[in-house]
N, C-alpha and C positions, 0 to 999 in steps of 0.2 A: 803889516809886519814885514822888514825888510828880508832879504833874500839875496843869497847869490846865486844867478844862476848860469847857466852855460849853453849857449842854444850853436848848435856845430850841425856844418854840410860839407857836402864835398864843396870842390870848385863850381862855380857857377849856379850857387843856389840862392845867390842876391842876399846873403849874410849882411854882406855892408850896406846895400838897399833896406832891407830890414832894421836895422840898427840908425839910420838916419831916418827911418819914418816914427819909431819910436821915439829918438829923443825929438821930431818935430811934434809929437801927442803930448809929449810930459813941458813942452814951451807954449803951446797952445793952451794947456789947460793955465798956466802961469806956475810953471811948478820949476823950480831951478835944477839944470842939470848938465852936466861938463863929460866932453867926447874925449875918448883915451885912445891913444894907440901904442903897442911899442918901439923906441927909441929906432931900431933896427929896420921899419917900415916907412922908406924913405920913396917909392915909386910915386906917388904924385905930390911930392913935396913933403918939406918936412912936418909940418903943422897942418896938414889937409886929409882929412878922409873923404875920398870919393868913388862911387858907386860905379860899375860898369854902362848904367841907364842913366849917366851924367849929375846926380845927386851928388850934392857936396856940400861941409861946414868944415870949418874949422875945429882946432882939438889942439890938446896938450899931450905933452907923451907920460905913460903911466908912469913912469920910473921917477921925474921927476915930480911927477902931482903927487906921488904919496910921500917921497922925500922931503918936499916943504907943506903937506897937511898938517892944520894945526886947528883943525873939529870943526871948521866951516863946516853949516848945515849944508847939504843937498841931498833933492826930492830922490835923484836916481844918477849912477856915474856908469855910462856903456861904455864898454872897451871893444873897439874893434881888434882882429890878427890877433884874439888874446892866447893863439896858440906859441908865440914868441915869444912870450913874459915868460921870466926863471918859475919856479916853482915858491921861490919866498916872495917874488913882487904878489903872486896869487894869494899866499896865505897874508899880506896887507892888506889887500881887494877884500881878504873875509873879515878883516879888522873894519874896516868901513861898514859892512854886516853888523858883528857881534858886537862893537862898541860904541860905535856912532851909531846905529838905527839908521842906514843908505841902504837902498836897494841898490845891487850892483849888477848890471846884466852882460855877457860877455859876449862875445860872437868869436867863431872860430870853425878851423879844422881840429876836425879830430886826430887823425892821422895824416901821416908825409906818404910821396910815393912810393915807398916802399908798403903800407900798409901798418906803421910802425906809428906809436903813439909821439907824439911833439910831447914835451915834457911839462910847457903849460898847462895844454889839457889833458896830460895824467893827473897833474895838480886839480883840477877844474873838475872832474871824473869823480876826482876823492873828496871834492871838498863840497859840492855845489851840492845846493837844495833841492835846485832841479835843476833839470836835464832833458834838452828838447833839441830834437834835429828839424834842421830845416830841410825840407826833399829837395830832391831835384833829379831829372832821370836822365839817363847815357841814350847812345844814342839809339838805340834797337828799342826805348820804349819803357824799360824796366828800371827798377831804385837805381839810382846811383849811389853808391857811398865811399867808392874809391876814387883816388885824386891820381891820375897816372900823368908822369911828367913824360913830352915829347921831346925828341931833338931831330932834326930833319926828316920827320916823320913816321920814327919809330918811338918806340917806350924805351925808356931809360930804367936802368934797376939798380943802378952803381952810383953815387955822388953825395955832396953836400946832405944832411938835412933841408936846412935852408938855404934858396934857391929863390929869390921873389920874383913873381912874371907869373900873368894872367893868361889869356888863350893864346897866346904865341905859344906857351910854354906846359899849360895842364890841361887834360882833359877829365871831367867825373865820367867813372864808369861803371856800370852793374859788374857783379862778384865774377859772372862767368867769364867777359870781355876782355875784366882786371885777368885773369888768371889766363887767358886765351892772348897775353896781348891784340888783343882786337881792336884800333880807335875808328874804324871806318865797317861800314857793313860790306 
């Protein structure tokens, strides 16, 4: 039975490592399935999703794969960064669901540095079937589930939503360290 579902970590919880071993399961078995990302996620190229542990395939960007969908089967369509997709490219993502029979799996943050929800995955929150975090811990040992952005080595609480940059730029933190700004013990 097809499914959307929404599997979200902080920074550095190998989300897009994840997301590239699954769609290498679902081509192993011989099953068809196409890498999404949105428009706006342009850091290693336009057309490329790649993993911080050097994984990488190629992908289309979601905005325009559902723009020219025209009911081509696929077994499973992963969207990487789907916390950047509007909230209607999601409710398309559930059309591949409910009217095609696609399982659609997403990968994402949940929240920006602020602790504040990305509007995707409000979308993704309301709409998925399931709902699965991928851990990952700060640095004292405990959950991480905050995404704290740095600039010269302090926490930032002011700026953009989105902001694209990897460890240069975020660190995931437990609840106490987010609210302590703490990024170093």
């Amino acid at each position: 039975m097809a499914k959307l579902i929404f599997r979200y970590g902080a920074m550095g919880s190998s989300k897009t490592a994840n997301a590239l071993m699954v769609r290498y399961n679902y081509v192993e078995k011989g099953k068809k399935v196409v890498l999404l990302k949105p428009k706006c996620e342009d850091r290693d190229g336009a057309k490329i999703i790649k993993s911080r542990i050097g994984l990488q395939e190629s992908c289309e960007f979601a905005e325009n794969f559902l723009e020219s969908y025209s009911g081509e089967h696929y077994d499973c369509v992963i969207v990487d960064e789907a916390q950047f997709l509007a909230p209607e490219v999601i409710d398309k993502l559930s059309d591949l669901v409910d009217i095609h029979g696609i399982t659609v799996i997403c990968y994402g943050l949940r929240t920006d540095f602020r602790s504040e929800l990305f509007p995707g995955s409000k979308r993704l929150m309301e709409f998925a079937d399931d709902i699965e975090e991928i851990k990952t811990i700060c640095w004292c040992g405990k959950r991480a589930h905050f995404n704290a952005r740095i600039l010269n080595g302090q926490i930032v609480t002011e700026g953009e939503q989105v902001q694209l940059g990897g460890n240069e730029s975020y660190t995931a933190l437990c609840r106490k360290h987010y609210k302590e700004r703490k990024i170093t013990p």
